[in-house]
CHARMM internal coordinates of N, CA and C (Angstrom, degrees):
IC EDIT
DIST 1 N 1 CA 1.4463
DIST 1 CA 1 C 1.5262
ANGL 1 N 1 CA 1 C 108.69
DIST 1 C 2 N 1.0984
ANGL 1 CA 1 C 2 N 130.01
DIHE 1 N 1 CA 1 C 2 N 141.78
DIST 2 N 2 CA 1.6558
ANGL 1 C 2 N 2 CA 155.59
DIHE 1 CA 1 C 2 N 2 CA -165.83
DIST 2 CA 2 C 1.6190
ANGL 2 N 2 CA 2 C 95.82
DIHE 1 C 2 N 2 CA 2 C -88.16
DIST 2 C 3 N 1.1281
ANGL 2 CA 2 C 3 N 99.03
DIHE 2 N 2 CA 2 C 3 N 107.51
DIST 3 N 3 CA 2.0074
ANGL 2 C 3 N 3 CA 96.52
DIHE 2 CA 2 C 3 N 3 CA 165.97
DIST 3 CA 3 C 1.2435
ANGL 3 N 3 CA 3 C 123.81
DIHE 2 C 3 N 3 CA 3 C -45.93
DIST 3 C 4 N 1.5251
ANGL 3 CA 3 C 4 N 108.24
DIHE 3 N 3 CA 3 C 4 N -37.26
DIST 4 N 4 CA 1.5839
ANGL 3 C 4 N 4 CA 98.21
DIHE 3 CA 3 C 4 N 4 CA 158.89
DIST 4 CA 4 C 1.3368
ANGL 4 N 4 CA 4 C 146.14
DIHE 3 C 4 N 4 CA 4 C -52.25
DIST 4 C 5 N 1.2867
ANGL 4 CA 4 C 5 N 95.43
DIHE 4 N 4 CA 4 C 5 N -20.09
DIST 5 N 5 CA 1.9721
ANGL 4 C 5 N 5 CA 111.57
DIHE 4 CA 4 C 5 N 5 CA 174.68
DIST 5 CA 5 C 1.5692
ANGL 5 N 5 CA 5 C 111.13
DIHE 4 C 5 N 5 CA 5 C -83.35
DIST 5 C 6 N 1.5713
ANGL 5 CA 5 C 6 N 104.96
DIHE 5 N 5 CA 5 C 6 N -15.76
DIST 6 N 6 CA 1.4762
ANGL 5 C 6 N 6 CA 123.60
DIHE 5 CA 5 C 6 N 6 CA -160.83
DIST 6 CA 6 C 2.3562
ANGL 6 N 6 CA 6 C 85.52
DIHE 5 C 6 N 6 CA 6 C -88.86
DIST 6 C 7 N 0.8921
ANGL 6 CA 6 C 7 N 106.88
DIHE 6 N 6 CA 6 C 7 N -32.60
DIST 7 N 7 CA 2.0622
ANGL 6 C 7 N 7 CA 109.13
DIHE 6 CA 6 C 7 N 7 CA -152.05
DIST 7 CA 7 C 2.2423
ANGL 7 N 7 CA 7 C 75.85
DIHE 6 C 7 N 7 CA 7 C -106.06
DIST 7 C 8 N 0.7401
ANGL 7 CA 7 C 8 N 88.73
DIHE 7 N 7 CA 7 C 8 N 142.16
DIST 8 N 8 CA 1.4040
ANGL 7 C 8 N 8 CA 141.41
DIHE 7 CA 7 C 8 N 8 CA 174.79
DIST 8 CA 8 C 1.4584
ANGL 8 N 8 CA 8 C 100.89
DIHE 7 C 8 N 8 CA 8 C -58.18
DIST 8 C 9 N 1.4331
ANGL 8 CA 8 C 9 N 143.26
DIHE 8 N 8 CA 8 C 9 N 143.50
DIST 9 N 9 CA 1.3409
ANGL 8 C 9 N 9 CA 159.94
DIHE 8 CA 8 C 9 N 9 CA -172.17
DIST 9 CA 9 C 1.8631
ANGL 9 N 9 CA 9 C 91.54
DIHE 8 C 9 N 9 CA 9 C -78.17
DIST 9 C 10 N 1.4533
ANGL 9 CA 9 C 10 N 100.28
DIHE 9 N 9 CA 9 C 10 N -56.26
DIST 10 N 10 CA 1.5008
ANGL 9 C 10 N 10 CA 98.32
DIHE 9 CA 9 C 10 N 10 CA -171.58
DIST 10 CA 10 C 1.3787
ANGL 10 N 10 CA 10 C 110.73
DIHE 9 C 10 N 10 CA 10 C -143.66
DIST 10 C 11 N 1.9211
ANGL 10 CA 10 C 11 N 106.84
DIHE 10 N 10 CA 10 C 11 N 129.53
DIST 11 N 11 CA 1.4118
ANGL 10 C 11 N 11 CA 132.77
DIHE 10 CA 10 C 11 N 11 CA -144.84
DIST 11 CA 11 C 1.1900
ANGL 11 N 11 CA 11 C 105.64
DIHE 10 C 11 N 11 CA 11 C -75.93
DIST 11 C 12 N 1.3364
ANGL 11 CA 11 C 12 N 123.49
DIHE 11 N 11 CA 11 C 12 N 30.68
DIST 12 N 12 CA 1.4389
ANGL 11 C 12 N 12 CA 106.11
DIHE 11 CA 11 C 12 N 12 CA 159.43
DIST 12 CA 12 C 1.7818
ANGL 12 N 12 CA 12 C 103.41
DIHE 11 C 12 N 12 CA 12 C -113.92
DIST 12 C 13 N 1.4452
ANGL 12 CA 12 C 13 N 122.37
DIHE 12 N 12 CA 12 C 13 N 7.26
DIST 13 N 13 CA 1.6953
ANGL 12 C 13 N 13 CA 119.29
DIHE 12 CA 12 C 13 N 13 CA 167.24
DIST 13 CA 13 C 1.5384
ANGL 13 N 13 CA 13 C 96.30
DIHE 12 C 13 N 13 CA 13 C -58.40
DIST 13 C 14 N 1.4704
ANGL 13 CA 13 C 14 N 101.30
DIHE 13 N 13 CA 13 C 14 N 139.56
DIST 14 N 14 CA 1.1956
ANGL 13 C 14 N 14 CA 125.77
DIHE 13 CA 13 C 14 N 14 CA 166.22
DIST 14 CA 14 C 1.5809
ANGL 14 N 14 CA 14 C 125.74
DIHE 13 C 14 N 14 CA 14 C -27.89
DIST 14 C 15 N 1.8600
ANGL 14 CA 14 C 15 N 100.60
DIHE 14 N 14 CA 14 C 15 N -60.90
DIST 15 N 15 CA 1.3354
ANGL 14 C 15 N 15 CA 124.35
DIHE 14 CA 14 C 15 N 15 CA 172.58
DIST 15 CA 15 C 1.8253
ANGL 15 N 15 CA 15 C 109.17
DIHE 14 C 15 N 15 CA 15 C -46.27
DIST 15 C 16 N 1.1506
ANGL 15 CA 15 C 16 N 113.21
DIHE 15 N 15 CA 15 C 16 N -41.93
DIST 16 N 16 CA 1.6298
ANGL 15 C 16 N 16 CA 117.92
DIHE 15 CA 15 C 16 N 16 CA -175.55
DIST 16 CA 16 C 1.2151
ANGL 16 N 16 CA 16 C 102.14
DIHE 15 C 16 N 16 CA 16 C -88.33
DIST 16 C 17 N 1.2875
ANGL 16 CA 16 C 17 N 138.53
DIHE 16 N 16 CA 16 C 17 N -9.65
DIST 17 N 17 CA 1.2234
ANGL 16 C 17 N 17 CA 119.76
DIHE 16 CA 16 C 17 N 17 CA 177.26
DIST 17 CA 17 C 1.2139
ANGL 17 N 17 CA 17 C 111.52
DIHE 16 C 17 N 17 CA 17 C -102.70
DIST 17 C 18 N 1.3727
ANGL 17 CA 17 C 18 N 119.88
DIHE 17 N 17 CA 17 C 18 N -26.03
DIST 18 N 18 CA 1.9844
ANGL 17 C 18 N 18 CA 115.68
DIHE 17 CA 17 C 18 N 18 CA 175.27
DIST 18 CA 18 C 1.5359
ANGL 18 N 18 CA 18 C 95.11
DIHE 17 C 18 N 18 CA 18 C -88.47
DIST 18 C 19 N 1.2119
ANGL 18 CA 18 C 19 N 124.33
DIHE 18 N 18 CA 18 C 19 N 13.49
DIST 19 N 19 CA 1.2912
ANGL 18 C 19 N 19 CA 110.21
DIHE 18 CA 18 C 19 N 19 CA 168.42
DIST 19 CA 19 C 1.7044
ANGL 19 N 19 CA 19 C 131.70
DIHE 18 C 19 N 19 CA 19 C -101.77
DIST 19 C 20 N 1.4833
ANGL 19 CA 19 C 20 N 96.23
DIHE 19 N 19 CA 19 C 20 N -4.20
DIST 20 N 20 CA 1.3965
ANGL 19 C 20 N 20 CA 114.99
DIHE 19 CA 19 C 20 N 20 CA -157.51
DIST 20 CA 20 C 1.6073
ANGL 20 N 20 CA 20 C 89.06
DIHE 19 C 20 N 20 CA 20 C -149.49
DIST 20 C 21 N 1.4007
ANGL 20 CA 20 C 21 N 124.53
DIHE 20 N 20 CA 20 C 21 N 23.97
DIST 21 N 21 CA 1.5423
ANGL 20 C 21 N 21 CA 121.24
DIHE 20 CA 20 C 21 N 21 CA 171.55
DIST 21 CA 21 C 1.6617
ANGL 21 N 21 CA 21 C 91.77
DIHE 20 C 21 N 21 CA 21 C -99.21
DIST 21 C 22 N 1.6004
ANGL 21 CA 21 C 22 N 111.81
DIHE 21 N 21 CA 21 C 22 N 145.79
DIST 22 N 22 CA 1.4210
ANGL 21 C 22 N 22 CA 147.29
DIHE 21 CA 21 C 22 N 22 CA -165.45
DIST 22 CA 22 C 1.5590
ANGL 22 N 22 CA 22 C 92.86
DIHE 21 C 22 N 22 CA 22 C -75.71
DIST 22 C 23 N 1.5582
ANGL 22 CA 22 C 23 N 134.00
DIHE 22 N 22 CA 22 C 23 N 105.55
DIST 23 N 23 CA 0.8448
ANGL 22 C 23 N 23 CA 153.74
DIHE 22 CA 22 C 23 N 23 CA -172.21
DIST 23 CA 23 C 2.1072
ANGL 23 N 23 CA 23 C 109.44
DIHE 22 C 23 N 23 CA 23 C -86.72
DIST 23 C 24 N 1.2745
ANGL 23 CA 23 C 24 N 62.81
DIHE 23 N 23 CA 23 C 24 N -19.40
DIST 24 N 24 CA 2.3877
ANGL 23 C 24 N 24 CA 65.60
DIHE 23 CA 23 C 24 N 24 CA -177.06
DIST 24 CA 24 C 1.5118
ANGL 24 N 24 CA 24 C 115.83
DIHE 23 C 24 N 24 CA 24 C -79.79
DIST 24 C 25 N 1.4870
ANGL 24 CA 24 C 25 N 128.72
DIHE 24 N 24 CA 24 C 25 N -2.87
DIST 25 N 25 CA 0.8502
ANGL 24 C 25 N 25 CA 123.53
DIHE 24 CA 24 C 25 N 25 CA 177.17
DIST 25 CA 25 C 1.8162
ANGL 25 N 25 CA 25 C 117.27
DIHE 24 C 25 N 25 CA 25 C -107.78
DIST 25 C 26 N 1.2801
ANGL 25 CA 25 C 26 N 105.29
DIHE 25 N 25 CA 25 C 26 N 15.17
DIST 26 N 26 CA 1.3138
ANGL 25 C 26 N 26 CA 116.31
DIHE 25 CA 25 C 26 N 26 CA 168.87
DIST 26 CA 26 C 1.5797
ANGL 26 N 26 CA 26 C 119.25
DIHE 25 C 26 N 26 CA 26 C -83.33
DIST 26 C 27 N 1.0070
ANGL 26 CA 26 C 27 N 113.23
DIHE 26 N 26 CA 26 C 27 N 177.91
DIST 27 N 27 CA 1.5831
ANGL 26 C 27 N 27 CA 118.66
DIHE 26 CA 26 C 27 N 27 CA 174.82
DIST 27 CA 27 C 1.5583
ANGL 27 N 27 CA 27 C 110.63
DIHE 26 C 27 N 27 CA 27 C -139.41
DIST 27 C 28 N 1.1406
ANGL 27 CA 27 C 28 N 96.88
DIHE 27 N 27 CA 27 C 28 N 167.72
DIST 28 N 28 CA 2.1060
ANGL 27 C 28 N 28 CA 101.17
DIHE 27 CA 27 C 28 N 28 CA -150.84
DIST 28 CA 28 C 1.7556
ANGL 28 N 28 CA 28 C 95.50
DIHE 27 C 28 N 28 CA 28 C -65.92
DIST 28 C 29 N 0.8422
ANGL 28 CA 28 C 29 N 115.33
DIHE 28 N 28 CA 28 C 29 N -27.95
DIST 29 N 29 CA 1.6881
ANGL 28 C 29 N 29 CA 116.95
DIHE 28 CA 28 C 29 N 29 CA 175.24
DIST 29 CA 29 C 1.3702
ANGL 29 N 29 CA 29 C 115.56
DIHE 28 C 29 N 29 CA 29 C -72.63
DIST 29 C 30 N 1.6244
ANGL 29 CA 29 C 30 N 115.18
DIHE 29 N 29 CA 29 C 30 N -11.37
DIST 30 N 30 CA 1.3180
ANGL 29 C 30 N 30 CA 128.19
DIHE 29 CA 29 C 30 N 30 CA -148.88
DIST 30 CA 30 C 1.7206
ANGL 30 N 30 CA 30 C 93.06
DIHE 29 C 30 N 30 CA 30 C -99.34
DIST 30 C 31 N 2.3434
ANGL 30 CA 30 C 31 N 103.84
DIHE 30 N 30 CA 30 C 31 N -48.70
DIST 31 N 31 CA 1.0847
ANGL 30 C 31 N 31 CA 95.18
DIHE 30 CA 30 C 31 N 31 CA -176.57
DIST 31 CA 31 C 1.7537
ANGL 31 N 31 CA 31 C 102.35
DIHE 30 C 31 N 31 CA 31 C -92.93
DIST 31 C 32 N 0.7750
ANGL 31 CA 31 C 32 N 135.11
DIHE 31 N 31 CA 31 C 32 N 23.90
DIST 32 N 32 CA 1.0779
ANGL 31 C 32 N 32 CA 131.96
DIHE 31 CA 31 C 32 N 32 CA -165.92
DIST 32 CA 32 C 1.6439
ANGL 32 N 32 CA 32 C 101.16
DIHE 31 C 32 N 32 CA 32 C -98.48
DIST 32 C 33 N 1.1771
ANGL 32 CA 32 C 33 N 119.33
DIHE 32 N 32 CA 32 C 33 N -23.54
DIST 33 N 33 CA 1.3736
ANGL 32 C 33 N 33 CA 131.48
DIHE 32 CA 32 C 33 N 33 CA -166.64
DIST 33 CA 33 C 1.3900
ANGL 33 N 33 CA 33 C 104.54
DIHE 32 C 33 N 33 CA 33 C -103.08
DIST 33 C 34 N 1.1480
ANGL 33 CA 33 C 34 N 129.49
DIHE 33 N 33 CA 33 C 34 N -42.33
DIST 34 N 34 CA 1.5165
ANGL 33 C 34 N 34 CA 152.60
DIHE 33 CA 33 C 34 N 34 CA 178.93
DIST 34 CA 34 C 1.5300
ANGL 34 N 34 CA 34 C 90.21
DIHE 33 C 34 N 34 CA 34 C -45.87
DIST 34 C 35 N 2.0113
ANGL 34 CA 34 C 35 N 115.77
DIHE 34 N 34 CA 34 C 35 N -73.56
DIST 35 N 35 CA 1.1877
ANGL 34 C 35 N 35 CA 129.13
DIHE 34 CA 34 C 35 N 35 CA -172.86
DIST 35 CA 35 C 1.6866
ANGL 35 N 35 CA 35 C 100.30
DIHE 34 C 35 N 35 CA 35 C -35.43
DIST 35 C 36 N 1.2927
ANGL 35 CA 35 C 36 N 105.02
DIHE 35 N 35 CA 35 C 36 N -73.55
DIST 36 N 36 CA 1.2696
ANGL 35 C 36 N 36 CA 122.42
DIHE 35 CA 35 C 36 N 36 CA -173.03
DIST 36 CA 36 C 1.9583
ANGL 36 N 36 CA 36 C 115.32
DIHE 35 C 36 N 36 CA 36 C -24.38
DIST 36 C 37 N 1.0897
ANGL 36 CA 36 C 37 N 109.27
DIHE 36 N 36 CA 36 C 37 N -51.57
DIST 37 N 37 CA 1.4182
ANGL 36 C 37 N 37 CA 133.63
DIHE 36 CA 36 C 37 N 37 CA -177.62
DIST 37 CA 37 C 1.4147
ANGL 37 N 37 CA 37 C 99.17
DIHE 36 C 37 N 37 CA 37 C -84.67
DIST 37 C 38 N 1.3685
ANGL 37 CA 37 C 38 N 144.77
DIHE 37 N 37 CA 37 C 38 N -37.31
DIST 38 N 38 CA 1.2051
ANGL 37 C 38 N 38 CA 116.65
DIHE 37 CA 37 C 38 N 38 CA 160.93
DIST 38 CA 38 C 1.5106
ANGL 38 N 38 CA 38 C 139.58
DIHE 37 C 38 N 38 CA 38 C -84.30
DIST 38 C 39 N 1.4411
ANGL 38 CA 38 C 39 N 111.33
DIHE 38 N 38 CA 38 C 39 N -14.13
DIST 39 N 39 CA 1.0617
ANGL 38 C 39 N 39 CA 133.46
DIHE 38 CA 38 C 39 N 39 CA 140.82
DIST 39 CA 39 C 2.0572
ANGL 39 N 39 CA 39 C 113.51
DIHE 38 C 39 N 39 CA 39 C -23.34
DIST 39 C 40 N 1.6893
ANGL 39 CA 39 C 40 N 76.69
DIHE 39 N 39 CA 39 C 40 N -67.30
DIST 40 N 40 CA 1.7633
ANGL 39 C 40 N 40 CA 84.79
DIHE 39 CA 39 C 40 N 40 CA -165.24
DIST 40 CA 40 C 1.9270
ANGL 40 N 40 CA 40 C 104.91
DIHE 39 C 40 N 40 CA 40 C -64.11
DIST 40 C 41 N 1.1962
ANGL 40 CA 40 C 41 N 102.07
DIHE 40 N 40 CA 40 C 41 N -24.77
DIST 41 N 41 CA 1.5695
ANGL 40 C 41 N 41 CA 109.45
DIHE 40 CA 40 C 41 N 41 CA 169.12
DIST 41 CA 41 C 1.6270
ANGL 41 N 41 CA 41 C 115.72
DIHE 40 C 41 N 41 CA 41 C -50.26
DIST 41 C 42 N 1.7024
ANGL 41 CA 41 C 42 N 94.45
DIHE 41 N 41 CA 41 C 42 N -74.59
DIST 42 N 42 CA 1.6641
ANGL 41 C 42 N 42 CA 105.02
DIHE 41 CA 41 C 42 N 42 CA 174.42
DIST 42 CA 42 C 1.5865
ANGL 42 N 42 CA 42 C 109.12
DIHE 41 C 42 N 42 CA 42 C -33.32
DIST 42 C 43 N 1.2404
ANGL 42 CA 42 C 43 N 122.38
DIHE 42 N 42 CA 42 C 43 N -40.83
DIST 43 N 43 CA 1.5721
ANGL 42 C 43 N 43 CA 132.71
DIHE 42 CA 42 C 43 N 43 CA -157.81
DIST 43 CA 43 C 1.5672
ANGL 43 N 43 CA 43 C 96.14
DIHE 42 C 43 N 43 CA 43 C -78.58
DIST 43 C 44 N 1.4105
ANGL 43 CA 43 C 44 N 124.74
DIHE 43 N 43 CA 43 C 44 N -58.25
DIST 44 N 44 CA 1.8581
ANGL 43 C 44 N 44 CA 110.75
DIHE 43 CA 43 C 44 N 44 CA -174.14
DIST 44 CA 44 C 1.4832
ANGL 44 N 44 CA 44 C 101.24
DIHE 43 C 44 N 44 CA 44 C -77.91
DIST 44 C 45 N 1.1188
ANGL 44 CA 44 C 45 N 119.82
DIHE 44 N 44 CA 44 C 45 N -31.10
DIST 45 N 45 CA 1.8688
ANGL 44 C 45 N 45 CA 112.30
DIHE 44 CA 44 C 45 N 45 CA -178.54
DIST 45 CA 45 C 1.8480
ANGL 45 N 45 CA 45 C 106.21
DIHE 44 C 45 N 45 CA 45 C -53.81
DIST 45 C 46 N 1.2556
ANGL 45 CA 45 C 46 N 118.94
DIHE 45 N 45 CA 45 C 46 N -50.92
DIST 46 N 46 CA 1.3223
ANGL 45 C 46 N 46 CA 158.58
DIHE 45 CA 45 C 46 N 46 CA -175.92
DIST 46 CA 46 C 1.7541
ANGL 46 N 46 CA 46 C 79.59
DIHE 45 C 46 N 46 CA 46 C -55.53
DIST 46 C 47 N 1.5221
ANGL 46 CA 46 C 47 N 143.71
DIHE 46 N 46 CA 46 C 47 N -66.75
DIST 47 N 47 CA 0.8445
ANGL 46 C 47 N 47 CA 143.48
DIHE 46 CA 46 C 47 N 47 CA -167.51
DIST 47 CA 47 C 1.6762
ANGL 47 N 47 CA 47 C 121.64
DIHE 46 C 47 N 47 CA 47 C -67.02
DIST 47 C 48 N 1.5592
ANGL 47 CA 47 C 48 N 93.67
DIHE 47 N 47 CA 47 C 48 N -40.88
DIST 48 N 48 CA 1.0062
ANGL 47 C 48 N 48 CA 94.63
DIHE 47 CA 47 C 48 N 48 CA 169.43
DIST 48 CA 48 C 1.9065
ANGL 48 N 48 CA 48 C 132.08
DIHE 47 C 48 N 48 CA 48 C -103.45
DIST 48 C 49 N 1.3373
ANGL 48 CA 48 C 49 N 92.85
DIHE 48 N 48 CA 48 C 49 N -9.03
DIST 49 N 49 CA 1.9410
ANGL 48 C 49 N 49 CA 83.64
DIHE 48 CA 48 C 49 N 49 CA 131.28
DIST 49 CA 49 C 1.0688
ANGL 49 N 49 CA 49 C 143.13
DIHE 48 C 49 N 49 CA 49 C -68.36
DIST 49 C 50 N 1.0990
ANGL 49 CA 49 C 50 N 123.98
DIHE 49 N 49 CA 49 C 50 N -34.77
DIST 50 N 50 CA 1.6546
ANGL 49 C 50 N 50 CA 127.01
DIHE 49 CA 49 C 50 N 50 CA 155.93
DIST 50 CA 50 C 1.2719
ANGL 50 N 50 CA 50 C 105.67
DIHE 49 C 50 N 50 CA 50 C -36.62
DIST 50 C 51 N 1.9350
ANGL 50 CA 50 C 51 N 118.81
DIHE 50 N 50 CA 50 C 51 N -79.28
DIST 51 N 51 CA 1.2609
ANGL 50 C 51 N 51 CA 113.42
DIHE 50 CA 50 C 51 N 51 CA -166.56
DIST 51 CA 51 C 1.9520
ANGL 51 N 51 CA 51 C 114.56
DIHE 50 C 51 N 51 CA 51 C -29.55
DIST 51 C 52 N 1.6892
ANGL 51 CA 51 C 52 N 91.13
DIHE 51 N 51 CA 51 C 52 N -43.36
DIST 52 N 52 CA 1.4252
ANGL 51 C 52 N 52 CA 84.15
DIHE 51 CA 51 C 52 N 52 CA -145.18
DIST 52 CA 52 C 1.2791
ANGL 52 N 52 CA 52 C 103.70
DIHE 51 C 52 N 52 CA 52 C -68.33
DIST 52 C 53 N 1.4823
ANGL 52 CA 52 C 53 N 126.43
DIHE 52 N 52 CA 52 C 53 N -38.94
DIST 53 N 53 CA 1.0632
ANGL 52 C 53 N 53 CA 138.53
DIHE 52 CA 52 C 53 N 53 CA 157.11
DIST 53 CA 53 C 1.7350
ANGL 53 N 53 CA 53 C 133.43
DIHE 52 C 53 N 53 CA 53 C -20.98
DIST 53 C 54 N 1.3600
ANGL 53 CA 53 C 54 N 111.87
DIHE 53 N 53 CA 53 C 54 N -29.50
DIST 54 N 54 CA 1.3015
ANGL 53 C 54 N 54 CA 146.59
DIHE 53 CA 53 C 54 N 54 CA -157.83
DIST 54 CA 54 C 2.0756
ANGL 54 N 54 CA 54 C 84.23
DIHE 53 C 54 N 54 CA 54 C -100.39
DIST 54 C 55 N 1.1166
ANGL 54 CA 54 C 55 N 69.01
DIHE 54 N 54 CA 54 C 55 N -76.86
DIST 55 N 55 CA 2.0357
ANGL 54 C 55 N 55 CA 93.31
DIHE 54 CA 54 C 55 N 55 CA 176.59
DIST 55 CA 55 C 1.5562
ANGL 55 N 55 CA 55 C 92.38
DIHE 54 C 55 N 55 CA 55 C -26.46
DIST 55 C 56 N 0.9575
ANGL 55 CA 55 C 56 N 125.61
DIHE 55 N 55 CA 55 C 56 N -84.51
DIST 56 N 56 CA 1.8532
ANGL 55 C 56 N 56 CA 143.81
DIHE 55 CA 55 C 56 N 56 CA 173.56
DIST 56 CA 56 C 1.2863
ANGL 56 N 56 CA 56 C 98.36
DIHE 55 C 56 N 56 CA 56 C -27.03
DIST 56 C 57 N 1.2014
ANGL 56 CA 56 C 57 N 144.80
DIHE 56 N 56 CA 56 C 57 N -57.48
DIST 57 N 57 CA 1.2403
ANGL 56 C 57 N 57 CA 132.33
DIHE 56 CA 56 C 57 N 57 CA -142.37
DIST 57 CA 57 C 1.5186
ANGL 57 N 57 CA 57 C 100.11
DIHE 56 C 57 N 57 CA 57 C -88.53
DIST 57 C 58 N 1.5715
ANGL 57 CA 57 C 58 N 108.78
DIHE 57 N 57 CA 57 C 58 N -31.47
DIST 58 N 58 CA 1.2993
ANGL 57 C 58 N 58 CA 96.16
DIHE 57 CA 57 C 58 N 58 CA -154.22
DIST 58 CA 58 C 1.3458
ANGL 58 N 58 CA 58 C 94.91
DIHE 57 C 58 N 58 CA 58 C -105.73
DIST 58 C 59 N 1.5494
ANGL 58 CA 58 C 59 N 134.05
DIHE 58 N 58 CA 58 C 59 N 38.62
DIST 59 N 59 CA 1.2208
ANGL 58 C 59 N 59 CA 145.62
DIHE 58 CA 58 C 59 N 59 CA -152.54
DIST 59 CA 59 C 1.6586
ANGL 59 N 59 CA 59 C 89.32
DIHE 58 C 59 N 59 CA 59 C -142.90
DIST 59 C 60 N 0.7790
ANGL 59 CA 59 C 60 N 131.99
DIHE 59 N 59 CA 59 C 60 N -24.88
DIST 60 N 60 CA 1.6670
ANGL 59 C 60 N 60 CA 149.26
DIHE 59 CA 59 C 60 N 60 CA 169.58
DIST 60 CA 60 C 1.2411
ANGL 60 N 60 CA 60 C 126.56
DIHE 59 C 60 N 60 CA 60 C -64.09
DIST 60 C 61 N 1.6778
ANGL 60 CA 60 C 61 N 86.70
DIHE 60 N 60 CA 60 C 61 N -74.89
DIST 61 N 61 CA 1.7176
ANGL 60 C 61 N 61 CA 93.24
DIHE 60 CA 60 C 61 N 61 CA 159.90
DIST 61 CA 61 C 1.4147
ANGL 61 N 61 CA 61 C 131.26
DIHE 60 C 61 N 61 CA 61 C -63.53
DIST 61 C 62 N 1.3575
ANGL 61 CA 61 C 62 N 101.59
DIHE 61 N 61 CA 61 C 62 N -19.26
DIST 62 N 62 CA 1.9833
ANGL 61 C 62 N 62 CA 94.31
DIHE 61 CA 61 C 62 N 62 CA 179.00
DIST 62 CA 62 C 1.5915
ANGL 62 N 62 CA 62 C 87.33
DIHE 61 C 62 N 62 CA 62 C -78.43
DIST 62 C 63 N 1.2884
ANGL 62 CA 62 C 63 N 137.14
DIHE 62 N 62 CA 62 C 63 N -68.19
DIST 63 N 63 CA 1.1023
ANGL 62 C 63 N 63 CA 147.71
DIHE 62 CA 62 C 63 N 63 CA -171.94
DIST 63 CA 63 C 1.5694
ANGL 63 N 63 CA 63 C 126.07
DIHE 62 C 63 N 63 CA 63 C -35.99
DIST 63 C 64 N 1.8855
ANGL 63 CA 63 C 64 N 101.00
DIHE 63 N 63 CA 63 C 64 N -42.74
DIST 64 N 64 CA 1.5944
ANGL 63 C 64 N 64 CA 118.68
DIHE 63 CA 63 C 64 N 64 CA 172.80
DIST 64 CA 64 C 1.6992
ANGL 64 N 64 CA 64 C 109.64
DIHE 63 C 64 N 64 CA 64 C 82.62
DIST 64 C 65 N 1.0628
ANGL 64 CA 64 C 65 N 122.16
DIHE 64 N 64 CA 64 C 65 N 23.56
DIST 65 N 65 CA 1.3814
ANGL 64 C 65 N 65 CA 122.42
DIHE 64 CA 64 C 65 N 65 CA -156.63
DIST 65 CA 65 C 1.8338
ANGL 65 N 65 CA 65 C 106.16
DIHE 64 C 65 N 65 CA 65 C -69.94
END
COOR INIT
IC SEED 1 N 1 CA 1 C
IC BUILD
């Protein structure tokens, strides 16, 4: 996937702004916590691709596509 598909049309989405926020003025507890919380992000997104994924499959088979 292209980082561009990843950043937002217009720079005030969330996604473009923690993506392109100045990381040097943190402190190791600062990124350490950050990690932590995006981590926990990756983990329900991650969850809820599955669902949807799940969703798809079994949307197929009733369907037969």
């Amino acid at each position: 996937m292209d980082l561009d598909e990843l950043f937002a049309k217009t720079p005030e989405e969330p996604l473009t702004q923690l993506c392109k926020q100045d990381l040097d003025p943190l402190s190791v507890e600062e990124l350490e916590a950050r990690i932590e919380a995006l981590e926990g992000e990756i983990v329900r997104v991650r969850k809820k691709l599955d669902g949807a994924v799940t969703h798809r499959k079994a949307a197929d088979e009733l369907f037969k596509r």
